[in-house]
Predicted model as a PDB file, atoms N, CA, C, CB and O in Angstrom, pLDDT in the B-factor column:
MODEL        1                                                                  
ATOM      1  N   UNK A   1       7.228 -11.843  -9.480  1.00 50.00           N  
ATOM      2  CA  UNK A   1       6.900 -11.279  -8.183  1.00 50.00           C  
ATOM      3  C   UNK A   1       6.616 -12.433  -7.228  1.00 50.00           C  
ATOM      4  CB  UNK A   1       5.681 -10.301  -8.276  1.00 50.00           C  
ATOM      5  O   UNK A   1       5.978 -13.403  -7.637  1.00 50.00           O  
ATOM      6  N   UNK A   2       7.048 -12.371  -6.011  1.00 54.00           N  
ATOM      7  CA  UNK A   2       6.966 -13.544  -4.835  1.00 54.00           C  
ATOM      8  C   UNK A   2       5.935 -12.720  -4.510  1.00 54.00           C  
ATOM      9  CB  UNK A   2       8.264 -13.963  -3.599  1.00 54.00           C  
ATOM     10  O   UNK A   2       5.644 -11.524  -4.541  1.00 54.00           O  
ATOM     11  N   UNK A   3       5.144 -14.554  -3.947  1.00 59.00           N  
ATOM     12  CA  UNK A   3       4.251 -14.341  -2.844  1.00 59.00           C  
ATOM     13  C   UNK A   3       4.687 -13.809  -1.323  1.00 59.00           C  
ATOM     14  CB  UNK A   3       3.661 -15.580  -2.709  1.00 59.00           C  
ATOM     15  O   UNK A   3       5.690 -14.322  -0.828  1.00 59.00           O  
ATOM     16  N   UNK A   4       3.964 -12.800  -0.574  1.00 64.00           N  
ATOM     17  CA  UNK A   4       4.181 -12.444   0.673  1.00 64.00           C  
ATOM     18  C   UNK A   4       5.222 -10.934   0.791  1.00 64.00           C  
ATOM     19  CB  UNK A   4       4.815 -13.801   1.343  1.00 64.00           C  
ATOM     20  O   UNK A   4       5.334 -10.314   1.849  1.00 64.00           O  
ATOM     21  N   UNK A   5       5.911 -10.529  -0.495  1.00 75.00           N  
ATOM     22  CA  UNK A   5       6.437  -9.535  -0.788  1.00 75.00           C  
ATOM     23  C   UNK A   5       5.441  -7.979  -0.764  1.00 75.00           C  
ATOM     24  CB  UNK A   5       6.995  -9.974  -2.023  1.00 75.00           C  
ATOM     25  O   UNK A   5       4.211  -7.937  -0.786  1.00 75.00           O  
ATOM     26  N   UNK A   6       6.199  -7.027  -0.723  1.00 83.00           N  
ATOM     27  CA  UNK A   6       5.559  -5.608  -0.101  1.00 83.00           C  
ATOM     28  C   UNK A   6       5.083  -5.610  -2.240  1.00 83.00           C  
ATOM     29  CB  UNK A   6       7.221  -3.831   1.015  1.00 83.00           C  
ATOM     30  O   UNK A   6       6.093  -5.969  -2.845  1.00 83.00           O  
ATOM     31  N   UNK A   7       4.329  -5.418  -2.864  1.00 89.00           N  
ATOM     32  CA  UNK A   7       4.022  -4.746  -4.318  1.00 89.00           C  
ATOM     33  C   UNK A   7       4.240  -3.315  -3.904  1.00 89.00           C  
ATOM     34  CB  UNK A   7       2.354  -5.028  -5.027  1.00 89.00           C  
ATOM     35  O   UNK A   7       4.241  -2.851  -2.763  1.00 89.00           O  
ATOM     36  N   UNK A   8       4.396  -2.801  -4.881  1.00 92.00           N  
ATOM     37  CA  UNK A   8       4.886  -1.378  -5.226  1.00 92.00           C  
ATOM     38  C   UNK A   8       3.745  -1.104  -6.197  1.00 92.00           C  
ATOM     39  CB  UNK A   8       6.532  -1.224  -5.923  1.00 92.00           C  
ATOM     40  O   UNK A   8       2.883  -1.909  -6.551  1.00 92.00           O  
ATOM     41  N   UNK A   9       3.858  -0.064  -6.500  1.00 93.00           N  
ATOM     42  CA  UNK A   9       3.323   0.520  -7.901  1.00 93.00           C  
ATOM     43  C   UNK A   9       3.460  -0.077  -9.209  1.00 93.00           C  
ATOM     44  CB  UNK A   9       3.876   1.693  -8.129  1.00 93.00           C  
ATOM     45  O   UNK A   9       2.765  -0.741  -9.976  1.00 93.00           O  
ATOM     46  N   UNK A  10       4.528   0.374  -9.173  1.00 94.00           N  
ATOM     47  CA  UNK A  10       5.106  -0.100 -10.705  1.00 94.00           C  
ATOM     48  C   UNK A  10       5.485  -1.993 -10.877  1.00 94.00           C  
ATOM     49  CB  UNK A  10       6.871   0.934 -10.950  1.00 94.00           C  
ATOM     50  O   UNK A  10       5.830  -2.356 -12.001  1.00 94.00           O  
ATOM     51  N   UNK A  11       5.418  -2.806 -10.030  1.00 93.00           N  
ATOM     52  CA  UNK A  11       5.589  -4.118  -9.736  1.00 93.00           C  
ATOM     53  C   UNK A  11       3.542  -4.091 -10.126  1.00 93.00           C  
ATOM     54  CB  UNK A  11       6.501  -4.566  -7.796  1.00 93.00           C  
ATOM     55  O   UNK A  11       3.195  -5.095 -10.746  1.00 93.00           O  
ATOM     56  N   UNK A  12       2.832  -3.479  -9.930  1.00 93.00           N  
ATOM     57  CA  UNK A  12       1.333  -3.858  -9.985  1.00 93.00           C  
ATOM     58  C   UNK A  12       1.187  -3.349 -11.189  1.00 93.00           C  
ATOM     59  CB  UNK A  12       0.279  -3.301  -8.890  1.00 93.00           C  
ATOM     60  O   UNK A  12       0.889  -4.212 -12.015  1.00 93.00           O  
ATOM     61  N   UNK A  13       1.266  -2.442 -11.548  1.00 94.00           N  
ATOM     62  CA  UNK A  13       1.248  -1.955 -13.470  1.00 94.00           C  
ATOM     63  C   UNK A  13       2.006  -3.167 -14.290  1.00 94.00           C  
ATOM     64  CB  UNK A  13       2.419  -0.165 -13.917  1.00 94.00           C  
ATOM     65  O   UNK A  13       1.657  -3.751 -15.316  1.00 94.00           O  
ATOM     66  N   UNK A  14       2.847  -3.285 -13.690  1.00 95.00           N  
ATOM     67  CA  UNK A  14       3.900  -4.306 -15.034  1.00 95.00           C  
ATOM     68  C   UNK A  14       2.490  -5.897 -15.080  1.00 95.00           C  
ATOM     69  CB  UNK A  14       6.479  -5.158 -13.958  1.00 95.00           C  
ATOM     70  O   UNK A  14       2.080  -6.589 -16.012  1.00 95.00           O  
ATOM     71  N   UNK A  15       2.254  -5.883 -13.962  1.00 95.00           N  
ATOM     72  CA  UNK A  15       1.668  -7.276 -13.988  1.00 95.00           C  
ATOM     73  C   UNK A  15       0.301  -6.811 -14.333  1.00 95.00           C  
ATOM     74  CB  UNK A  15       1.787  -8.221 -12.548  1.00 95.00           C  
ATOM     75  O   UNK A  15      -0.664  -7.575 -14.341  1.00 95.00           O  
ATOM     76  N   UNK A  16       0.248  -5.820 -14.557  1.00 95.00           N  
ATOM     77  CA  UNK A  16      -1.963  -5.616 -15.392  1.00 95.00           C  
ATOM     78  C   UNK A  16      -0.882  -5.281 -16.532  1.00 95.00           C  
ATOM     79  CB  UNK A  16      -3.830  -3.687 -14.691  1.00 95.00           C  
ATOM     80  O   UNK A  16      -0.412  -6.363 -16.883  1.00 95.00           O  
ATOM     81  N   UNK A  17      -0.357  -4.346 -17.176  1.00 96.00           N  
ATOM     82  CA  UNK A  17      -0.167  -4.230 -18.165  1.00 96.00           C  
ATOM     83  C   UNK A  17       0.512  -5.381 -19.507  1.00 96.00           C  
ATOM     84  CB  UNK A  17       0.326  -3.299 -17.829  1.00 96.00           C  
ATOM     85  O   UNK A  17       0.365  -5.461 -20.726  1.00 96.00           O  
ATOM     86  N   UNK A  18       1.089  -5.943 -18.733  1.00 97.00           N  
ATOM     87  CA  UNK A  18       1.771  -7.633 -19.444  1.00 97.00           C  
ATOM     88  C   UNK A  18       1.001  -8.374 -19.009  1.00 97.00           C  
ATOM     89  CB  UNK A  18       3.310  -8.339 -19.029  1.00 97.00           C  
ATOM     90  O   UNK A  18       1.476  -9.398 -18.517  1.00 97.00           O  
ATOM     91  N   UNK A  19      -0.227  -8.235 -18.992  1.00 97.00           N  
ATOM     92  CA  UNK A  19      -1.676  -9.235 -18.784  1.00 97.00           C  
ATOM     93  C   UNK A  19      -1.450 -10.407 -18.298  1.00 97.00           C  
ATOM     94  CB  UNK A  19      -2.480  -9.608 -20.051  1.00 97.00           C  
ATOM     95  O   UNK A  19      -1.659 -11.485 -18.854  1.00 97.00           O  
ATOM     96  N   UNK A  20      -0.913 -10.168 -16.997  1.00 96.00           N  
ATOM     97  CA  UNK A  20      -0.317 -11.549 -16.260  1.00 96.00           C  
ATOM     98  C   UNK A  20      -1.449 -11.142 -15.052  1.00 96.00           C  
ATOM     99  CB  UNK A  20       1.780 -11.649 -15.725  1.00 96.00           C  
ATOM    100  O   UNK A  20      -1.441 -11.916 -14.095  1.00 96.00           O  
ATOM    101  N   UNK A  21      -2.471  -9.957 -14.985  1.00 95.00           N  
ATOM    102  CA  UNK A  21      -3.177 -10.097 -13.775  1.00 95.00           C  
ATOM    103  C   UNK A  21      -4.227  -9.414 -14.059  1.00 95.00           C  
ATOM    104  CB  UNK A  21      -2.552  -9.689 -12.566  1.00 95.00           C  
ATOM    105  O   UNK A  21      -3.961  -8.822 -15.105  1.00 95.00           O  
ATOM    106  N   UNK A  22      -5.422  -9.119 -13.676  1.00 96.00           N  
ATOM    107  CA  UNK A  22      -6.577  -7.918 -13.732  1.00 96.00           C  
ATOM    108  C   UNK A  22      -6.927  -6.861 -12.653  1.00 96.00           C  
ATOM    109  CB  UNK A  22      -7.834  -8.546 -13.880  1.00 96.00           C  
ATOM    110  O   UNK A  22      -7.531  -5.788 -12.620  1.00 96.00           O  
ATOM    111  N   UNK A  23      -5.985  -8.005 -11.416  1.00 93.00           N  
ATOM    112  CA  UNK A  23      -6.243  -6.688 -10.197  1.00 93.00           C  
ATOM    113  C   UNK A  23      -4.828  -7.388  -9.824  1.00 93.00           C  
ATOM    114  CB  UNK A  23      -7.938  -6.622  -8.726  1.00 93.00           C  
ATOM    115  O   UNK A  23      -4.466  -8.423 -10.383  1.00 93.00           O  
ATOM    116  N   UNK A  24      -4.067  -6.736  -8.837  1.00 92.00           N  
ATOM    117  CA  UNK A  24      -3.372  -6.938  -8.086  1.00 92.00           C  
ATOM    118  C   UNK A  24      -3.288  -6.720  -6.518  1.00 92.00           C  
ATOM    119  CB  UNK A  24      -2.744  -6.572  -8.606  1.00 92.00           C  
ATOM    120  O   UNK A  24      -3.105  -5.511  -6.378  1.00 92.00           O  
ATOM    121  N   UNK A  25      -3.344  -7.433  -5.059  1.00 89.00           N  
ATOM    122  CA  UNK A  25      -3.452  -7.362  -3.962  1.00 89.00           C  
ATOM    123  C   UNK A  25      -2.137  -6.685  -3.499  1.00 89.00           C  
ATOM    124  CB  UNK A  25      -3.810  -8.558  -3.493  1.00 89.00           C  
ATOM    125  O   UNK A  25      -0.972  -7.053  -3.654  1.00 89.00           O  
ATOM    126  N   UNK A  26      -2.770  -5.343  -2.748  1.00 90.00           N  
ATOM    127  CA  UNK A  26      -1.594  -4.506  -1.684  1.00 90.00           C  
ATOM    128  C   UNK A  26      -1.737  -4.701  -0.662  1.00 90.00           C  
ATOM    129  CB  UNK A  26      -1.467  -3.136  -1.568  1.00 90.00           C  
ATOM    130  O   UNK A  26      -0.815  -3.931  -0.392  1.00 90.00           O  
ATOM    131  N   UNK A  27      -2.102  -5.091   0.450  1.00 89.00           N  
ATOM    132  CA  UNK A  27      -2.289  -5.346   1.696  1.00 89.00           C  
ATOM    133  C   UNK A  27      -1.662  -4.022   2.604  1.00 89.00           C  
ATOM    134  CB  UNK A  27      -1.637  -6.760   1.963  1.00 89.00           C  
ATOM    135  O   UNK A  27      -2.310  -3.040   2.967  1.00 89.00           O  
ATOM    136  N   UNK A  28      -0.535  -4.235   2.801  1.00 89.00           N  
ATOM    137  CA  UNK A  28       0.213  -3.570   3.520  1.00 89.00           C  
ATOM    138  C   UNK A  28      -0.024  -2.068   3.284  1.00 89.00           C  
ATOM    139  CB  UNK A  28       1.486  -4.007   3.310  1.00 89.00           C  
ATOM    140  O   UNK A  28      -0.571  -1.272   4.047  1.00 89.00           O  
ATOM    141  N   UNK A  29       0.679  -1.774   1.663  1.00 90.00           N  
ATOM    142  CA  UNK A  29       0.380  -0.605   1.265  1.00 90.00           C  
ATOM    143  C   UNK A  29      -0.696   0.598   1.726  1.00 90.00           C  
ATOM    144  CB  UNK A  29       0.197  -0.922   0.265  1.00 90.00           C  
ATOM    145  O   UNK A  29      -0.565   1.789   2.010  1.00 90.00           O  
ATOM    146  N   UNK A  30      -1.942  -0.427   1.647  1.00 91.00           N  
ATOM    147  CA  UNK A  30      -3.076  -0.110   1.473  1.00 91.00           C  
ATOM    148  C   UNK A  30      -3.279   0.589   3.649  1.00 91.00           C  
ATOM    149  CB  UNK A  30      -4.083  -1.766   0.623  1.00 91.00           C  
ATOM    150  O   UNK A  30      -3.627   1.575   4.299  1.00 91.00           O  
ATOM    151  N   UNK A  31      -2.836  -0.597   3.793  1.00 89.00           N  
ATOM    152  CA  UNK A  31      -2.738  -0.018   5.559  1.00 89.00           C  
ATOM    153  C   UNK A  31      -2.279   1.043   6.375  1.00 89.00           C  
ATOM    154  CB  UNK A  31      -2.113  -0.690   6.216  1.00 89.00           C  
ATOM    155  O   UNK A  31      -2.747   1.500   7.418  1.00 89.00           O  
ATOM    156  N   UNK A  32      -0.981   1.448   5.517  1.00 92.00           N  
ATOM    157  CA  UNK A  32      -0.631   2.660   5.589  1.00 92.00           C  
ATOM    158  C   UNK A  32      -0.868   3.815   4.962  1.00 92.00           C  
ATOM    159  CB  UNK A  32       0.188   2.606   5.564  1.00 92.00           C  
ATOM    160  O   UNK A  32      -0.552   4.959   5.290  1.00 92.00           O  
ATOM    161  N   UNK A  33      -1.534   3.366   3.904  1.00 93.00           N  
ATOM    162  CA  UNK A  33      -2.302   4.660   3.339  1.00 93.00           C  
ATOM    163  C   UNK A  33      -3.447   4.345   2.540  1.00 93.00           C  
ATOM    164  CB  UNK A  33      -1.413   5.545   2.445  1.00 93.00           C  
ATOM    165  O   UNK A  33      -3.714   3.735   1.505  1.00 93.00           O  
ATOM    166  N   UNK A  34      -4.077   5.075   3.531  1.00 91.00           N  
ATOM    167  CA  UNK A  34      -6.006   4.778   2.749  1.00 91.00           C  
ATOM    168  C   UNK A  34      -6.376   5.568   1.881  1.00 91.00           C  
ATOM    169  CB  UNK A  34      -7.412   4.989   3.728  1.00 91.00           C  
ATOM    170  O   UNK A  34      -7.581   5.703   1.667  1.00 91.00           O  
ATOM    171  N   UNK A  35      -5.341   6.349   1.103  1.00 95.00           N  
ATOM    172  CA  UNK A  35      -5.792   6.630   0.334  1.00 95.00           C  
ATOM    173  C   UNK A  35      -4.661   6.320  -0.798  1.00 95.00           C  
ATOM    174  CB  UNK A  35      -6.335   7.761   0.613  1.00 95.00           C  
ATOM    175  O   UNK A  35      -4.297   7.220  -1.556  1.00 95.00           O  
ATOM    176  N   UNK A  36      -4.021   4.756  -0.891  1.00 94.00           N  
ATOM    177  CA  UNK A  36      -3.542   4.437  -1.611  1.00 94.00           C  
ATOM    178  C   UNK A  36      -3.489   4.820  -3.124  1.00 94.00           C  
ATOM    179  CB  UNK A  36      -3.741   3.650  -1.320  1.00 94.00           C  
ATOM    180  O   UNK A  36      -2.484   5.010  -3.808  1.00 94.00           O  
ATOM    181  N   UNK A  37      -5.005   4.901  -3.544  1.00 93.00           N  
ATOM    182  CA  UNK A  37      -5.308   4.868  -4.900  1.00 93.00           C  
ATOM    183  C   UNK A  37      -5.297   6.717  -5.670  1.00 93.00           C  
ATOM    184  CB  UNK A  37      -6.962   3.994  -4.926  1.00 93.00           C  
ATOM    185  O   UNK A  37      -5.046   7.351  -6.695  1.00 93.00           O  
ATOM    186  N   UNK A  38      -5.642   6.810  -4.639  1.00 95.00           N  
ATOM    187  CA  UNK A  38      -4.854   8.779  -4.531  1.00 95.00           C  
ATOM    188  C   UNK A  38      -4.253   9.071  -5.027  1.00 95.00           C  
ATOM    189  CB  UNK A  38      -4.143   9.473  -3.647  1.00 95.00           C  
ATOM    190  O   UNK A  38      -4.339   9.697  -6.084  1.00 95.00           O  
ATOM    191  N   UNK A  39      -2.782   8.494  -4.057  1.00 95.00           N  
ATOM    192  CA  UNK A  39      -1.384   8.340  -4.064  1.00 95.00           C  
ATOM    193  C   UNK A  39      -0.797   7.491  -5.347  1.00 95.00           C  
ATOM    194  CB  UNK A  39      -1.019   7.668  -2.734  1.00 95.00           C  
ATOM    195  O   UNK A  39       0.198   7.986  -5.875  1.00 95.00           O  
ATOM    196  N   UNK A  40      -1.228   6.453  -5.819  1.00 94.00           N  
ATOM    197  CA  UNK A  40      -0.383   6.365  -6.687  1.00 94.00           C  
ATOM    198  C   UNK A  40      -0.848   6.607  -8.253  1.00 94.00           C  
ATOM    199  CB  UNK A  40       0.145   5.178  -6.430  1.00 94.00           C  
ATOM    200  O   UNK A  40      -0.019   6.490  -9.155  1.00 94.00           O  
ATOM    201  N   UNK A  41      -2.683   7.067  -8.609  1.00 93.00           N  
ATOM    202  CA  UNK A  41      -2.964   8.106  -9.411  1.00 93.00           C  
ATOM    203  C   UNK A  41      -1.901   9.257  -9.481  1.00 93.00           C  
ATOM    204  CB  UNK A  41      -4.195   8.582  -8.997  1.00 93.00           C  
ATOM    205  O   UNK A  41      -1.239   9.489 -10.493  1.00 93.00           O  
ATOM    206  N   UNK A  42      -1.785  10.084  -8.088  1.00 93.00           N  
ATOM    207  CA  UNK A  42      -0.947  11.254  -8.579  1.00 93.00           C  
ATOM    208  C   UNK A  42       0.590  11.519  -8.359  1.00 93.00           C  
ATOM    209  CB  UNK A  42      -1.527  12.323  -8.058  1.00 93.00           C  
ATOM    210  O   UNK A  42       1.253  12.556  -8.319  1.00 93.00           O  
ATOM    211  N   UNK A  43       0.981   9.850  -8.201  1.00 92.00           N  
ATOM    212  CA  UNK A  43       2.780  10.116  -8.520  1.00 92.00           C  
ATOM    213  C   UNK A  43       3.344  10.599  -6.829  1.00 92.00           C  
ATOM    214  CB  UNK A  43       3.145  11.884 -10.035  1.00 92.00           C  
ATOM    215  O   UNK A  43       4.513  10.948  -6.668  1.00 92.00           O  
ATOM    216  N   UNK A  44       2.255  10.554  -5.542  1.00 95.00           N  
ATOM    217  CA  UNK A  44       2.649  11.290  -4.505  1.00 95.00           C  
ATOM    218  C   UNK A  44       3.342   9.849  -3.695  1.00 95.00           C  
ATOM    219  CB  UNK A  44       1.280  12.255  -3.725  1.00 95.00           C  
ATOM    220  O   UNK A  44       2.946   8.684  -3.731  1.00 95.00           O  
ATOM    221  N   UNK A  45       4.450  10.423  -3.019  1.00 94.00           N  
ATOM    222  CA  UNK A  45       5.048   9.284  -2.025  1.00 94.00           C  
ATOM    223  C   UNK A  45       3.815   8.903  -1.126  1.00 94.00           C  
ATOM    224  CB  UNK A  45       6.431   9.871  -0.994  1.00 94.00           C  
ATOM    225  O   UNK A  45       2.700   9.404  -0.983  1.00 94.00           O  
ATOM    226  N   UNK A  46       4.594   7.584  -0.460  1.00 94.00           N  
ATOM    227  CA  UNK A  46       3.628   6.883   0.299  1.00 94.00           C  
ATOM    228  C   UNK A  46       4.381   6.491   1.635  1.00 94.00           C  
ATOM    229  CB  UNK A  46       3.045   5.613  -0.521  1.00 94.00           C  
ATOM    230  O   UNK A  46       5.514   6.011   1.660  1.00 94.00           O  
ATOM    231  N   UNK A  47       3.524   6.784   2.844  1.00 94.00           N  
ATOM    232  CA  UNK A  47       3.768   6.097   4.264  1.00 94.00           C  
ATOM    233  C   UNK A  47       4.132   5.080   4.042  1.00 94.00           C  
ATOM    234  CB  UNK A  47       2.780   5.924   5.190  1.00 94.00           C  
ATOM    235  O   UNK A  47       3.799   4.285   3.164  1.00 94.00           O  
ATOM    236  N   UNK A  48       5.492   4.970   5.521  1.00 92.00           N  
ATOM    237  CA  UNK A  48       5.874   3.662   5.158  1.00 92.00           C  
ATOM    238  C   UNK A  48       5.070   2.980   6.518  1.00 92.00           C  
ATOM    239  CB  UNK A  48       7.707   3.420   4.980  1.00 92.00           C  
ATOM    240  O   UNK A  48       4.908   3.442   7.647  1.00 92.00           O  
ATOM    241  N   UNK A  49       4.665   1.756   5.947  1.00 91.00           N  
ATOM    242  CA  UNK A  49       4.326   0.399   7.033  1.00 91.00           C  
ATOM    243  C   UNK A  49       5.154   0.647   8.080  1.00 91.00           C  
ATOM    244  CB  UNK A  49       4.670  -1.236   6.478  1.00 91.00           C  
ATOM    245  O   UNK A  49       6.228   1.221   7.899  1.00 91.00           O  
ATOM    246  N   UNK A  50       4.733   0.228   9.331  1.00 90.00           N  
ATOM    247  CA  UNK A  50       5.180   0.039  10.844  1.00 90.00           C  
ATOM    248  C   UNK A  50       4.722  -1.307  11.129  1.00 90.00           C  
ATOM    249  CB  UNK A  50       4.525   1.137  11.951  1.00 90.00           C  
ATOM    250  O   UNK A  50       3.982  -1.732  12.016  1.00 90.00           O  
ATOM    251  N   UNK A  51       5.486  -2.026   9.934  1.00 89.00           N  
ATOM    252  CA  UNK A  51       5.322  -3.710  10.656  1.00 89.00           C  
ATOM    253  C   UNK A  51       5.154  -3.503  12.424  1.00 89.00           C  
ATOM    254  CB  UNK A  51       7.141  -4.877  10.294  1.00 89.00           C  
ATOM    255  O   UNK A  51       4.066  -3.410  12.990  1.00 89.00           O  
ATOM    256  N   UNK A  52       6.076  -3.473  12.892  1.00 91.00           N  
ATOM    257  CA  UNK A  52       6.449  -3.497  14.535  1.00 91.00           C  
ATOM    258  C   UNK A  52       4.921  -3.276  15.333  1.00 91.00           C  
ATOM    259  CB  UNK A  52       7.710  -1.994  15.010  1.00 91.00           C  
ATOM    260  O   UNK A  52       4.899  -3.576  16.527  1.00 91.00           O  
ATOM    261  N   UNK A  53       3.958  -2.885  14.855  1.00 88.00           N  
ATOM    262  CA  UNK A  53       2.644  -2.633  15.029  1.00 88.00           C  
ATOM    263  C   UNK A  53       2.096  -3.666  15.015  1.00 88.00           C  
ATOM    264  CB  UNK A  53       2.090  -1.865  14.263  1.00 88.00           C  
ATOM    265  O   UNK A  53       1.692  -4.278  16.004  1.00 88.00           O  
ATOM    266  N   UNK A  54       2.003  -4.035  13.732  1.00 86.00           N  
ATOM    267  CA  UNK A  54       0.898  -5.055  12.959  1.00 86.00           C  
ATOM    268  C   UNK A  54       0.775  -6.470  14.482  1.00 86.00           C  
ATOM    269  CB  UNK A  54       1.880  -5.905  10.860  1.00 86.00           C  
ATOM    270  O   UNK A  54       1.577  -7.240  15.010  1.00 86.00           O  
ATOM    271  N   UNK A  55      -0.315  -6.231  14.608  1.00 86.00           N  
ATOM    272  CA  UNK A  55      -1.148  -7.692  15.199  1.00 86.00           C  
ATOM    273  C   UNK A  55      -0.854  -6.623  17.005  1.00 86.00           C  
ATOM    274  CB  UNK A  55       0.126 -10.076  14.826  1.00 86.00           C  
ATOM    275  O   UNK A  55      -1.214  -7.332  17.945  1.00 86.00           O  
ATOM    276  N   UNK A  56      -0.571  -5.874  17.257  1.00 86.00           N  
ATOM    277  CA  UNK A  56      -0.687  -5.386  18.705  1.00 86.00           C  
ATOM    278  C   UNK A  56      -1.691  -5.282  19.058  1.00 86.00           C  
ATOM    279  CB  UNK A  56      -0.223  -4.340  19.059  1.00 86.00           C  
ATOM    280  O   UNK A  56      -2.548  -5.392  18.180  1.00 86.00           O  
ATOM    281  N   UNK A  57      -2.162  -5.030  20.429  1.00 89.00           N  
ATOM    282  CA  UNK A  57      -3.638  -4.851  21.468  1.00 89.00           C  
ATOM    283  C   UNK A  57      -3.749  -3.506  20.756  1.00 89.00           C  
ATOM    284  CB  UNK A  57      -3.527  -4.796  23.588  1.00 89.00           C  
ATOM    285  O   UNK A  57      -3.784  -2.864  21.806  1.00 89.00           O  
ATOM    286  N   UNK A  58      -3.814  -2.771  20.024  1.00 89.00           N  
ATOM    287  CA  UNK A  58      -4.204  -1.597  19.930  1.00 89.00           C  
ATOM    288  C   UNK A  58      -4.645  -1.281  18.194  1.00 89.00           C  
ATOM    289  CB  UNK A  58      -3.016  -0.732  20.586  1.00 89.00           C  
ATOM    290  O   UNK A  58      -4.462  -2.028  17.233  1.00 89.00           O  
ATOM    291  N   UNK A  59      -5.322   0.189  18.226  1.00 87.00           N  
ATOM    292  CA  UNK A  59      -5.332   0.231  16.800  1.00 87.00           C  
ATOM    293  C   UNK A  59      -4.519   0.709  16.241  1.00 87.00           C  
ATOM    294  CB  UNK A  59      -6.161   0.675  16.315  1.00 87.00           C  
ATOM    295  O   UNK A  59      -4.697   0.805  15.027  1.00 87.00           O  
ATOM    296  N   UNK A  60      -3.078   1.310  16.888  1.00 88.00           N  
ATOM    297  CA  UNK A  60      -2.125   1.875  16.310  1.00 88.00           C  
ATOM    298  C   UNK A  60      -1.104   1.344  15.242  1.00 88.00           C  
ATOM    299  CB  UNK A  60      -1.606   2.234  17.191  1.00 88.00           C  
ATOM    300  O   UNK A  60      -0.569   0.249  15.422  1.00 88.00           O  
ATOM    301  N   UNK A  61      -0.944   1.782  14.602  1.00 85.00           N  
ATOM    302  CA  UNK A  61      -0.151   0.772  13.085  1.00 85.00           C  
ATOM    303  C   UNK A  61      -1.579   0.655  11.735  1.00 85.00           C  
ATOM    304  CB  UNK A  61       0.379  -1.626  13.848  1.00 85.00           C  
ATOM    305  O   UNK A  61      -1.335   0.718  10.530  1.00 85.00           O  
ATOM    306  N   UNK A  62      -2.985   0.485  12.313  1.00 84.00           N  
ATOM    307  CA  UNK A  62      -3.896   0.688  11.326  1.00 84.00           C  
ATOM    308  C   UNK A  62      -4.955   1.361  10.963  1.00 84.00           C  
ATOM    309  CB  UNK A  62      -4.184   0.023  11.192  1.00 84.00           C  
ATOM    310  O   UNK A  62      -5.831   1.327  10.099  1.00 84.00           O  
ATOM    311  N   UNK A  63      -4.660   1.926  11.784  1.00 86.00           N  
ATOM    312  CA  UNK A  63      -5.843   3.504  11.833  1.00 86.00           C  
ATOM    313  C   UNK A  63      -5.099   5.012  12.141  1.00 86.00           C  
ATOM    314  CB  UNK A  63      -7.157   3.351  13.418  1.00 86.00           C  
ATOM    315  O   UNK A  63      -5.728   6.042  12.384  1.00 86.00           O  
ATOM    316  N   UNK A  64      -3.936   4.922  12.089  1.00 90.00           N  
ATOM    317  CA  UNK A  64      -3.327   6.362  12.391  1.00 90.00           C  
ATOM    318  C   UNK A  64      -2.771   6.793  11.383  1.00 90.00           C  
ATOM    319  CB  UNK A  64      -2.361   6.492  13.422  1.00 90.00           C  
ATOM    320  O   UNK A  64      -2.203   7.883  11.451  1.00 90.00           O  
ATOM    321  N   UNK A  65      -2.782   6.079  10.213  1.00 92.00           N  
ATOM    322  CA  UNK A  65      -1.580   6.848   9.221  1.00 92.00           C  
ATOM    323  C   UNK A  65      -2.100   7.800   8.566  1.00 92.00           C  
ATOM    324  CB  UNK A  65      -0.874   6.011   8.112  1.00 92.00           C  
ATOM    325  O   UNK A  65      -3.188   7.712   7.998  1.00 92.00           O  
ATOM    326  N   UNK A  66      -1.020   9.306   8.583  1.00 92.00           N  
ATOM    327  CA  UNK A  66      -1.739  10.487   7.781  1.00 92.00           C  
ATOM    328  C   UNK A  66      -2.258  10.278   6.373  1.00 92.00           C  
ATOM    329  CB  UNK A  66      -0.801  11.617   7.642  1.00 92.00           C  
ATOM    330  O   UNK A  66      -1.492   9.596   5.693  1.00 92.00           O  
ATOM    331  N   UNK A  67      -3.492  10.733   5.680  1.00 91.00           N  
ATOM    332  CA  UNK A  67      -3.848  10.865   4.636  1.00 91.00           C  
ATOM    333  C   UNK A  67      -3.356  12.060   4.007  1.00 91.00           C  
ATOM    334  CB  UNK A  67      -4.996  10.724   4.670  1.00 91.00           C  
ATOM    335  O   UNK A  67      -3.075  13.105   4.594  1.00 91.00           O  
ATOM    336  N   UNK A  68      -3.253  11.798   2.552  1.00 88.00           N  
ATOM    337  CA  UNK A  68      -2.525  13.056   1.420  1.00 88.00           C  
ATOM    338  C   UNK A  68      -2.710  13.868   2.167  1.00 88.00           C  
ATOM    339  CB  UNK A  68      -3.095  13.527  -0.107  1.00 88.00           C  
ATOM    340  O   UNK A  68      -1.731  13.978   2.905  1.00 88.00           O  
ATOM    341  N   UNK A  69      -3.691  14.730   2.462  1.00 79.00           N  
ATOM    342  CA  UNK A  69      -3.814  16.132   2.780  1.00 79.00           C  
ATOM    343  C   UNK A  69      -3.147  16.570   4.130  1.00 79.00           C  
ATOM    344  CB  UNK A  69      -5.267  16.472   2.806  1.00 79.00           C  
ATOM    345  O   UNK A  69      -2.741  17.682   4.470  1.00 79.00           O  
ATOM    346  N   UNK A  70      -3.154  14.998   5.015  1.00 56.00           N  
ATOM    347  CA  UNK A  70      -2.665  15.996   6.304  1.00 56.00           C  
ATOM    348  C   UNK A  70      -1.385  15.545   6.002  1.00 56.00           C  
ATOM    349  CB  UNK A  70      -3.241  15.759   8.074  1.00 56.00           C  
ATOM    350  O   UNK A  70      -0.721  16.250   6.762  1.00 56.00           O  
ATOM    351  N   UNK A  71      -0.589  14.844   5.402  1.00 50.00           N  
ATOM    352  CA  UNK A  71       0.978  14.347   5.267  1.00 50.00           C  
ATOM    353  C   UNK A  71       1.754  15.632   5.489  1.00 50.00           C  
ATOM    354  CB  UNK A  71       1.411  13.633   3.673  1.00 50.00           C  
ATOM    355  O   UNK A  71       2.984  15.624   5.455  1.00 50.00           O  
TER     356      UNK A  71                                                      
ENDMDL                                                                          
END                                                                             
């Protein structure tokens, strides 16, 4: 796995489970959905990132993305 790359799910299991890590960092993931750990407990798709956002005058891109329930 490269540094600076989007992790997935299954890219973060392979690396705890082949004990190459104990936690693994989502950044992005995690930005678009706060309730990341939810989501990939129950197998549910995930918001995609709106790079085109990230670093704007506003909070839009990191505080608007729907959570499970309202998706």
């Amino acid at each position: 796995m490269r540094a600076g790359g989007q992790t997935t799910r299954e890219q973060a299991l392979r690396q705890i489970e082949g004990g190459h890590a104990d936690a693994v960092v989502v950044g992005r993931a995690h930005i678009a959905n706060p309730d990341l750990v939810e989501r990939w407990q129950g197998g549910h798709p995930e918001n995609e990132p709106r790079p085109e956002l990230f670093y704007g005058p506003s909070a839009e891109g990191y505080t608007d993305y729907p959570v499970l329930e309202a998706a």
